[in-house]
MARMAR-633942 format. One record per residue (C-alpha): residue in three letters; x, y, z. Coordinates in steps of 0.1 Angstrom, whole numbers, plus 5000, padded with zeros to 4 digits. Layout:
N
(node ALA,(X,Y,Z));
...
***
This chain:
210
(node UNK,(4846,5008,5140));
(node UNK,(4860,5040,5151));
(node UNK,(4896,5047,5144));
(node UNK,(4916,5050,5174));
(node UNK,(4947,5079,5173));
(node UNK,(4982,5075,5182));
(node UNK,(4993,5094,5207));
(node UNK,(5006,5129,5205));
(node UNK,(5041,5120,5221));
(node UNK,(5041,5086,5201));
(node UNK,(5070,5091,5174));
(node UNK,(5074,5060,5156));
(node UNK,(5108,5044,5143));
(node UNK,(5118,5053,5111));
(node UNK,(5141,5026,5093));
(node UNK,(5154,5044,5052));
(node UNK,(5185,5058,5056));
(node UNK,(5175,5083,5027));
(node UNK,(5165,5117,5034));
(node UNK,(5133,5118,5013));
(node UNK,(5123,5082,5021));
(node UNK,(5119,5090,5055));
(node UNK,(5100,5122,5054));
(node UNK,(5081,5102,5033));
(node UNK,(5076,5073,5057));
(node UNK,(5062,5099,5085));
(node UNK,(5036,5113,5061));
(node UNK,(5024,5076,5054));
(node UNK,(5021,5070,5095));
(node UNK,(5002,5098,5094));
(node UNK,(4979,5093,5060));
(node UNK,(4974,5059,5061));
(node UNK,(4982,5041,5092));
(node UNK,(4970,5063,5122));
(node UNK,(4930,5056,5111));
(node UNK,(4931,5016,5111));
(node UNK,(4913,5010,5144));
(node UNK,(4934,4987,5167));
(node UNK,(4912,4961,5161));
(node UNK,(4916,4960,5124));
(node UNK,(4928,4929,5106));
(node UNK,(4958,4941,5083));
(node UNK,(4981,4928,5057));
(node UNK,(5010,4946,5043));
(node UNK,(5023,4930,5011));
(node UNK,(5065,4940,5007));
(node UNK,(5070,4944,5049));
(node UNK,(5109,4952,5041));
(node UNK,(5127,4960,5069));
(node UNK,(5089,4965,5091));
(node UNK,(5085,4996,5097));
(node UNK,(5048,4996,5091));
(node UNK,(5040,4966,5115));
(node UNK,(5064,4982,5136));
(node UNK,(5040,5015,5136));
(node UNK,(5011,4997,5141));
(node UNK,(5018,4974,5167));
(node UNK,(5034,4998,5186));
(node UNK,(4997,5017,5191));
(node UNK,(4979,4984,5199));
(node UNK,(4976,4971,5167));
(node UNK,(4975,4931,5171));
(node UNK,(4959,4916,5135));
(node UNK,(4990,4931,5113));
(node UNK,(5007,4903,5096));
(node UNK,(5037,4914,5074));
(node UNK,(5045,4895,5038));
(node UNK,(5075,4896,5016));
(node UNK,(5101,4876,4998));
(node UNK,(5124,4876,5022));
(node UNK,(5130,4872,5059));
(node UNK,(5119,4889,5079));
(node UNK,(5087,4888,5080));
(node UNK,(5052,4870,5093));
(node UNK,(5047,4854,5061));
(node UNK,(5080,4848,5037));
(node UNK,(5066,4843,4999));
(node UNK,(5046,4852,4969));
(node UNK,(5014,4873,4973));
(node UNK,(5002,4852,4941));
(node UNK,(5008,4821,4964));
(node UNK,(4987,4836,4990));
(node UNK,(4966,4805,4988));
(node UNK,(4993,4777,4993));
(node UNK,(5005,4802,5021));
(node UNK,(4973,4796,5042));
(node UNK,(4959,4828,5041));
(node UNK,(4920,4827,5044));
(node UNK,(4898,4850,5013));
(node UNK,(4882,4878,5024));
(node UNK,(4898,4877,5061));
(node UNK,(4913,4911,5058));
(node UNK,(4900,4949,5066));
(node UNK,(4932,4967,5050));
(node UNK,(4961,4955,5025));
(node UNK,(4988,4978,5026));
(node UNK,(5010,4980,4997));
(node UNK,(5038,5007,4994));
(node UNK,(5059,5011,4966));
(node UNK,(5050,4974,4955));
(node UNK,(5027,4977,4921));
(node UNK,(5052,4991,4903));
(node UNK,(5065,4957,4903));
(node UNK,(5038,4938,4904));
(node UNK,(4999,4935,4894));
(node UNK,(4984,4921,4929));
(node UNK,(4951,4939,4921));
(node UNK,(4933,4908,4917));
(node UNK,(4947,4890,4950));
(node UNK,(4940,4920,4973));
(node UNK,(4906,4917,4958));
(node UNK,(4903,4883,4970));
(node UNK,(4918,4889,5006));
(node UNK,(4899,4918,5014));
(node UNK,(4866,4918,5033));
(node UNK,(4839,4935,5015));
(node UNK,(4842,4973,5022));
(node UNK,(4878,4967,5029));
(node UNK,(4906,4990,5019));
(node UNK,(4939,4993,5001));
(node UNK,(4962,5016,5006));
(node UNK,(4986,5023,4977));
(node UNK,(5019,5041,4971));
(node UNK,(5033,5045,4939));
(node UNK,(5054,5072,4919));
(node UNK,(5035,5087,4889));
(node UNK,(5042,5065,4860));
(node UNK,(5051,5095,4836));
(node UNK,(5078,5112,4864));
(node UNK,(5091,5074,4877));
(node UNK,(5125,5088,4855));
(node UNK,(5129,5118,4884));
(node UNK,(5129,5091,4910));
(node UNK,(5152,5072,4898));
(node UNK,(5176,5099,4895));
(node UNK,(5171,5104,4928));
(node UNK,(5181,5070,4935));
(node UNK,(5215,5077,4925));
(node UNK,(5220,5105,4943));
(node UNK,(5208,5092,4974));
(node UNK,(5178,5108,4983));
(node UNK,(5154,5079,4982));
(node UNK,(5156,5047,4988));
(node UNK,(5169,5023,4958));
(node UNK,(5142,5001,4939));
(node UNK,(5148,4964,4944));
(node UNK,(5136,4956,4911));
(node UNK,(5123,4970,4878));
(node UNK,(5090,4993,4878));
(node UNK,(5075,4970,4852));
(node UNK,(5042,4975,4861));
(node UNK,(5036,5013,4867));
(node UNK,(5000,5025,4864));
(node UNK,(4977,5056,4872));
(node UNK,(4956,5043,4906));
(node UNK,(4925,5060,4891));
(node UNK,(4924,5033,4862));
(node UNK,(4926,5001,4881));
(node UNK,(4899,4976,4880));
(node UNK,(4878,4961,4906));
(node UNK,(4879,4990,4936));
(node UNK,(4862,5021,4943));
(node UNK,(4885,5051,4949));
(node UNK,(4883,5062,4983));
(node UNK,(4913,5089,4981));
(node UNK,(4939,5099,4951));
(node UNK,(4966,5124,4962));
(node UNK,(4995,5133,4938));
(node UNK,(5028,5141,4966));
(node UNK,(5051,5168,4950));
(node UNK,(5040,5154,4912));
(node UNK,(5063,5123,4919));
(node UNK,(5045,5100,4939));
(node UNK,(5007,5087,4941));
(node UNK,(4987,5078,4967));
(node UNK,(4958,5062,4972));
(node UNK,(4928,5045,4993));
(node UNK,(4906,5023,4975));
(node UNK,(4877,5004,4986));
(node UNK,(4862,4967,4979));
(node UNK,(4830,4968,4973));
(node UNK,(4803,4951,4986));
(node UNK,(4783,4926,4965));
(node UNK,(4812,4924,4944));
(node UNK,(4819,4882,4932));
(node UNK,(4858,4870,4937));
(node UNK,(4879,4885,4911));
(node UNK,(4882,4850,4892));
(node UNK,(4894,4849,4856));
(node UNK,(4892,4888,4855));
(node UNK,(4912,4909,4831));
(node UNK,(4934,4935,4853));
(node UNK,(4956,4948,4829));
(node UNK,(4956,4982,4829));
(node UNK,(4971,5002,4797));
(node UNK,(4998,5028,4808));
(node UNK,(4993,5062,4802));
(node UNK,(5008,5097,4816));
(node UNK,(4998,5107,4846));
(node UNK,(4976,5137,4849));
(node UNK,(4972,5161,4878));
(node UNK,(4960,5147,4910));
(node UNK,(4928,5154,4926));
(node UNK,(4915,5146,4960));
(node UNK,(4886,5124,4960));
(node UNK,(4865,5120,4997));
(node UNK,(4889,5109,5028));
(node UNK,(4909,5083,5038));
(node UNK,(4887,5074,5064));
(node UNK,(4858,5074,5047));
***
């Protein structure tokens, strides 16, 4: 599958009120979503306030489904409930997670939801700088966290995928684009916790759309 472009003119709406969090919201549209082909199958875990399905629909888009805690969204409720929530294993080509494993090891499920060869896409801040982000919580420039960062860890260290692309944004925030692979059995009874260590310098690794 070849991954269609948005449009030139297309300027997608942005929904954080912060400063930073929306610069930062373009740059995502731009890394992550424009290369999922229209005809991909995507979840995004933590939908919020939808900008992402929003994005993604609004270029042709049709297999996004949105999930979170809260209304609204597609699917209201756990990720580790994604069985009692009818979603199917392996049935997805992307899981999108921004600013969600911070607050919660869904390593194993994404494993499970993805299609073999299918890709996660991961934002995070740095585990050893999260204490800069905060203080730009209170000031205002990004948007406030809804819960504790419990669970920060370096993307480079987690189990199961293949890194497709690790960026470090301004020293503060990680992304990343891992990949399922292929052959690989469901990730049942598999140990995923990752020991937390300070971040070192980022390094690029391949392409998104690799």
């Amino acid at each position: 599958m070849s991954p269609t472009a948005a449009p030139e003119t297309f300027r997608p709406a942005v929904r954080s009120a912060a400063p930073l969090s929306r610069y930062a919201q373009l740059k995502k549209i731009r890394f992550f979503l424009d290369p999922i082909p229209t005809d991909a199958a995507v979840l995004e875990i933590g939908s919020g306030s939808g900008w992402v399905g929003e994005s993604l629909r609004s270029r042709g888009v049709t297999g996004f489904v949105g999930m979170d805690l809260f209304p609204p969204a597609d699917i209201v409720g756990d990720i580790k409930k994604w069985r009692e929530l009818g979603l199917q294993p392996e049935s997805f080509d992307f899981i999108i997670a921004f600013e969600v494993i911070e607050h919660v090891d869904l390593v194993p499920e994404c494993f499970d939801l993805l299609k073999p060869g299918g890709k996660l896409l991961l934002t995070s801040p740095v585990p050893s700088k999260d204490w800069v982000l905060k203080t730009l919580e209170t000031i205002g420039m990004t948007q406030k966290r809804t819960s504790p960062h419990s669970n920060l860890v370096d993307f480079r260290r987690l189990p199961l995928f293949e890194m497709v692309d690790y960026r470090q944004k301004a020293g503060l925030s990680q992304w990343g684009v891992l990949r399922k692979p292929v052959g690989v059995p469901p990730a049942v009874e598999v140990t995923t916790h990752v020991p937390r260590r300070t971040s070192d310098a980022g390094q690029r690794v391949g392409s998104p759309t690799a």
